[in-house]
C-alpha positions as CSV (number, residue, x, y, z in Angstrom):
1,X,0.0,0.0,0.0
2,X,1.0,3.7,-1.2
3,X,2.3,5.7,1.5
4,X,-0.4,8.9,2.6
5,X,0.8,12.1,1.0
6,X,3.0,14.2,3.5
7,X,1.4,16.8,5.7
8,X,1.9,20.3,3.9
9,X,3.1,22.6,6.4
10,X,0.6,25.7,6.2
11,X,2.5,28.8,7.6
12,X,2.1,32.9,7.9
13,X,4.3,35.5,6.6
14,X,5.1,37.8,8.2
15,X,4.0,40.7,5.8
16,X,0.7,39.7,6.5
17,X,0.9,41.3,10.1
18,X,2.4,44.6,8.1
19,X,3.1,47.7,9.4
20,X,4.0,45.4,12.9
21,X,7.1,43.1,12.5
22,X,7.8,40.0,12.9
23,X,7.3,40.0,16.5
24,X,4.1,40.2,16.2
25,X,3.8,37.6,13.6
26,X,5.1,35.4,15.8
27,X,3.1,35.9,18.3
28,X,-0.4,35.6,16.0
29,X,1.0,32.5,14.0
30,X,1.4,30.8,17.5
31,X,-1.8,31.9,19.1
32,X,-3.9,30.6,16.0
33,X,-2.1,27.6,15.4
34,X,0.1,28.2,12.3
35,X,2.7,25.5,11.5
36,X,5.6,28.3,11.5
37,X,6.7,31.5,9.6
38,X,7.9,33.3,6.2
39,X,10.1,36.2,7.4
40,X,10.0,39.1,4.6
41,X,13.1,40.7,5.3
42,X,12.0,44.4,5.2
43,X,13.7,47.7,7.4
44,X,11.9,45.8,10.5
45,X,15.6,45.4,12.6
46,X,14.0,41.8,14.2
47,X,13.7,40.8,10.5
48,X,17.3,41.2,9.4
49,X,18.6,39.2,13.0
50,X,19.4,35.9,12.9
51,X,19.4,35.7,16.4
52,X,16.5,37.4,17.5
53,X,14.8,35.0,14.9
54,X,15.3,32.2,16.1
55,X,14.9,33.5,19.9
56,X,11.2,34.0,18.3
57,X,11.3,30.7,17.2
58,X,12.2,28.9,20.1
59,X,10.0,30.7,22.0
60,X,6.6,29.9,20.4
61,X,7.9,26.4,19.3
62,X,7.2,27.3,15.5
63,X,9.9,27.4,12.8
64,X,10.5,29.8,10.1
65,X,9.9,28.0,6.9
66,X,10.8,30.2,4.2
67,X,13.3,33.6,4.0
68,X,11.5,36.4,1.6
69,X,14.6,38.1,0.5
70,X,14.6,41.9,0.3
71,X,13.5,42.4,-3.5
72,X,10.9,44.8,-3.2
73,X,10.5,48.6,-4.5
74,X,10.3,50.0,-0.9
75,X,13.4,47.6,0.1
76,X,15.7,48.4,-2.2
77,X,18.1,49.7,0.6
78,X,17.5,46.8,3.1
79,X,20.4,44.5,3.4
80,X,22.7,45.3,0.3
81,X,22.5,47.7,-2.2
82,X,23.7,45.1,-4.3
83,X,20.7,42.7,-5.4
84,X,23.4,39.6,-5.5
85,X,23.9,40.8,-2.2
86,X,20.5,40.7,-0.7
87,X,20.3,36.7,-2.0
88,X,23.4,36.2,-0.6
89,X,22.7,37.8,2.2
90,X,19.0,35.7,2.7
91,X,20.6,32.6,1.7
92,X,23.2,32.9,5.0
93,X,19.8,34.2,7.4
94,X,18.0,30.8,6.1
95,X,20.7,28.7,7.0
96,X,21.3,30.2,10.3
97,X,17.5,30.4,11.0
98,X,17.0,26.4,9.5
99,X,14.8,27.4,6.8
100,X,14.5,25.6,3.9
101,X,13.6,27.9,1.5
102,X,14.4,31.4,0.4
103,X,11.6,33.3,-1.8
104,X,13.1,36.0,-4.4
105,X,11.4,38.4,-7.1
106,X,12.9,39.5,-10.6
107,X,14.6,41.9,-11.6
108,X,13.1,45.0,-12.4
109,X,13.7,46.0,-15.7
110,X,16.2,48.9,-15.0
111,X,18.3,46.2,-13.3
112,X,19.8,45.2,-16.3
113,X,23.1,43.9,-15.5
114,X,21.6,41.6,-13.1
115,X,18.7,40.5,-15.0
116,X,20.9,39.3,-17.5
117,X,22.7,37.4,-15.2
118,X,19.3,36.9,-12.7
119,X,18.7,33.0,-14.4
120,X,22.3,31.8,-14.7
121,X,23.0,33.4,-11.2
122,X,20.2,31.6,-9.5
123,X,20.9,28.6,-11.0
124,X,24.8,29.1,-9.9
125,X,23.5,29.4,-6.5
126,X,21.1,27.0,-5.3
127,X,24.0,24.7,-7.6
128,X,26.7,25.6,-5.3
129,X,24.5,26.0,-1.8
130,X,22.8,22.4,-2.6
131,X,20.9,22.8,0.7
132,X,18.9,26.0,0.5
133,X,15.8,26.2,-2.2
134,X,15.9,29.1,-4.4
135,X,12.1,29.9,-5.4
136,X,11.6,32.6,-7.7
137,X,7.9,34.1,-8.0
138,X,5.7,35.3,-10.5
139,X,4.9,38.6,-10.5
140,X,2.6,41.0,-13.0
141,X,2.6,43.3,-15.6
142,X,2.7,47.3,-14.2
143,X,-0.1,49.4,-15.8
144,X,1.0,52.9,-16.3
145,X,-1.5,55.3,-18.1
146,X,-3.7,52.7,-19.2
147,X,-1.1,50.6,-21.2
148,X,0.5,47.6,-19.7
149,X,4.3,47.6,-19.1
150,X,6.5,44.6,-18.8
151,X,8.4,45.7,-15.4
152,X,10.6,42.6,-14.5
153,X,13.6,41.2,-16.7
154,X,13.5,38.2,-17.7
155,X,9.6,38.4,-17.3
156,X,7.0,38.2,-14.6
157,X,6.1,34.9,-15.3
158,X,8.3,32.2,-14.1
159,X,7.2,29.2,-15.8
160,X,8.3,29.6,-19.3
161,X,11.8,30.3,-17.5
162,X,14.5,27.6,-16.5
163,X,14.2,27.8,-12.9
164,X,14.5,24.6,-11.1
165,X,12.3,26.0,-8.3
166,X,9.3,28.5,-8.4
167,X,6.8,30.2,-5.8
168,X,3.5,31.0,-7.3
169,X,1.3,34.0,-5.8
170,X,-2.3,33.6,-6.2
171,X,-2.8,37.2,-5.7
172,X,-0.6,37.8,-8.5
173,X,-1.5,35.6,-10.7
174,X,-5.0,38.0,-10.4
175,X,-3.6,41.0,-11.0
176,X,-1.6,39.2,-14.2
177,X,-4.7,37.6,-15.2
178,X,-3.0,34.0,-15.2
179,X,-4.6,31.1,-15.2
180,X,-3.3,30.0,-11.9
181,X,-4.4,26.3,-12.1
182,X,-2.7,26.2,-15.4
183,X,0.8,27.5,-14.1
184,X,0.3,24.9,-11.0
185,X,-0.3,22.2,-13.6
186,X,3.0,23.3,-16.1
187,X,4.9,23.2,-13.2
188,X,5.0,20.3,-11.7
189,X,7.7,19.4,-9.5
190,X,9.3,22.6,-10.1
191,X,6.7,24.5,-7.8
192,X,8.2,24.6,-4.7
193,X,6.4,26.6,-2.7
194,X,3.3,29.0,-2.7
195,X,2.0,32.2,-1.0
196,X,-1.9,31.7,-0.7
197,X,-4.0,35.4,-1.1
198,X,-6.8,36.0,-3.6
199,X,-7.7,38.5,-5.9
200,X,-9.1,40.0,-8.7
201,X,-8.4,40.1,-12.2
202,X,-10.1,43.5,-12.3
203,X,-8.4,45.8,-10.5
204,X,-4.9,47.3,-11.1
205,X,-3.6,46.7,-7.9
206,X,-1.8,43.6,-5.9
207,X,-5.1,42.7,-3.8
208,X,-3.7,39.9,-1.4
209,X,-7.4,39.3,0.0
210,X,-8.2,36.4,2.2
211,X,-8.6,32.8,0.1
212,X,-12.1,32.5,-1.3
213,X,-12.8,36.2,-0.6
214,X,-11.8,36.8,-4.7
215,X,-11.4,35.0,-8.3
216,X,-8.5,32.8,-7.8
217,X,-9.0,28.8,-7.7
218,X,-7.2,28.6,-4.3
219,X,-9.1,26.1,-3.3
220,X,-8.8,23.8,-6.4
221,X,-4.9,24.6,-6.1
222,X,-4.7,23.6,-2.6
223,X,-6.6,20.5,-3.1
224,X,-4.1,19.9,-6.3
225,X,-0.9,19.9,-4.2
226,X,-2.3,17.9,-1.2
227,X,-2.5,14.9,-3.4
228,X,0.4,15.6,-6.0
229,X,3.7,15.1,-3.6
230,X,4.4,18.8,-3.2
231,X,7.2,19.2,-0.4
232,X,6.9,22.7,-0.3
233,X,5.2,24.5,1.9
234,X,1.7,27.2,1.8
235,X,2.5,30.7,3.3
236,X,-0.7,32.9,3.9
237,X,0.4,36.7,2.8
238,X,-2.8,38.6,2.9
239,X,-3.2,42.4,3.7
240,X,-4.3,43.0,7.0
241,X,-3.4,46.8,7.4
242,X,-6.5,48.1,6.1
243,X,-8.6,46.9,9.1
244,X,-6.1,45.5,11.5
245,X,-8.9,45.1,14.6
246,X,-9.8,42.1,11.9
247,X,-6.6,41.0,11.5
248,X,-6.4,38.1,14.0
249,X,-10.1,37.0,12.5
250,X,-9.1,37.5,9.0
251,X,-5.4,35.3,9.5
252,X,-8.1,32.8,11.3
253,X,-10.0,32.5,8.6
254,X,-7.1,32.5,6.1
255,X,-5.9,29.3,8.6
256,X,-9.1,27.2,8.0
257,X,-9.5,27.7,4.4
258,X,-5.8,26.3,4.1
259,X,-6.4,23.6,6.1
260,X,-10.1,22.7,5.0
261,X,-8.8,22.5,1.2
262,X,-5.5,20.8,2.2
263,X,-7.6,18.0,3.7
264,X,-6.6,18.3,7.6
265,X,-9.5,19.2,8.9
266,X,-13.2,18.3,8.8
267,X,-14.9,21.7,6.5
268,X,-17.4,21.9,9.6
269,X,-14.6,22.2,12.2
270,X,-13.3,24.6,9.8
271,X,-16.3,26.4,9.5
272,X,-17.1,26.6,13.1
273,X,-13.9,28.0,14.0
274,X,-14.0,30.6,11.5
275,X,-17.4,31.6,12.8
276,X,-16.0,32.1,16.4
């Protein structure tokens, strides 16, 4: 007999507890049960220290499962100036915090000596670390005056590109208008990891809602990966700062529609506790 499919570890990043740090995320993804953490490494002091990390970690008993390294617009000045430098630089935090995997963006387009270097220097990497997972994730097309603009080098979308590893954003994939099931399906066993949000196709901005609260097929993904052999693991990263007296509700609810479509808990237990 077949062994059962491995528990996927569902974890919260810490950007959905954003503008608090990762103090605070700590403190929510223990409280409601979270199997551990993504740290985006952002100006937040606590999310550049190694040591204050994994005091967190220790702490609440949960582990920090994935490293997003600082590749964002308004981090452009957090760790290195040097964009090689920031991956380094996540690369040693993951192995000093024990997490598996570190989550990195594209280049933007001005970048261009490292976006022509961006595939062949992930590659050289993750080849040369052999221990820590290098997921790159898809991004979006900017729109600017009405007219879509193509703002990352080698593109947004990561599939059609030679990464051995790949994180797919199911807000994202809204704003891009992908077909999200599609991308989960071309991948394979190259997607590695995933950051669960919704969205909607229709609006021009990055919505990061709570799973089932937009268009995306989060549920049919997550029910996809719990019976393919994915050994990655699914990070909520929804935006909370709009009404953050729902935050600890909202991550709750984010929690049980994880585990509900990941098959680990009964839907009405599911649906109870996100009634409380």
């Amino acid at each position: 007999m077949a062994a059962p499919p491995a528990r996927v570890p569902v974890g919260l990043s810490t950007a959905s507890v954003y503008p608090e740090g990762a103090a605070a995320a700590f403190d929510i993804a223990a409280e409601l049960g979270y199997d551990g953490v993504e740290v985006m490494v952002w100006a937040d002091p606590v999310s550049q220290n190694a040591r204050a990390l994994r005091a967190l970690s220790e702490h609440h008993g949960i582990p920090i499962l994935s490293v997003h390294a600082p590749t964002l617009l308004l981090t452009q000045r957090v760790m290195s100036q040097d964009p090689w430098g920031k991956i380094e630089g996540s690369i040693e935090l993951a192995h000093a915090v024990g997490a598996p995997t570190v989550v990195l963006h594209p280049p933007f387009r001005w970048q261009r000596g490292y976006a022509d270097e961006f595939v062949a220097g992930v590659a050289e990497r993750e080849r040369a670390d052999g221990e820590i997972v290098l997921a790159v994730e898809n991004m979006f097309p900017w729109a600017v005056r009405g007219r879509s603009m193509q703002a990352y080098l080698p593109h947004w979308d990561p599939v059609p590109q030679s990464y051995e590893h790949v994180t797919i954003d199911l807000s994202h994939t809204a704003t891009a208008r992908s077909d999200a099931m599609q991308m989960v399906t071309d991948l394979g066993p190259r997607l590695a990891h995933i950051h669960l949000a919704d969205g909607y196709p229709t609006t021009l901005k990055d919505d990061h809602l709570v799973p089932g609260r937009g268009s995306q097929p989060c549920a049919q993904v997550l029910e996809h990966v719990a019976g393919s052999g994915f050994a990655g693991s699914v990070v909520l990263e929804v935006g909370t700062r709009r009404h953050p007296r729902r935050r600890r509700h909202d991550l709750r609810e984010s929690l049980d529609f994880a585990r509900r479509h990941l098959g680990q808990v009964p839907a009405d237990a599911a649906a109870d506790h996100a009634a409380s």
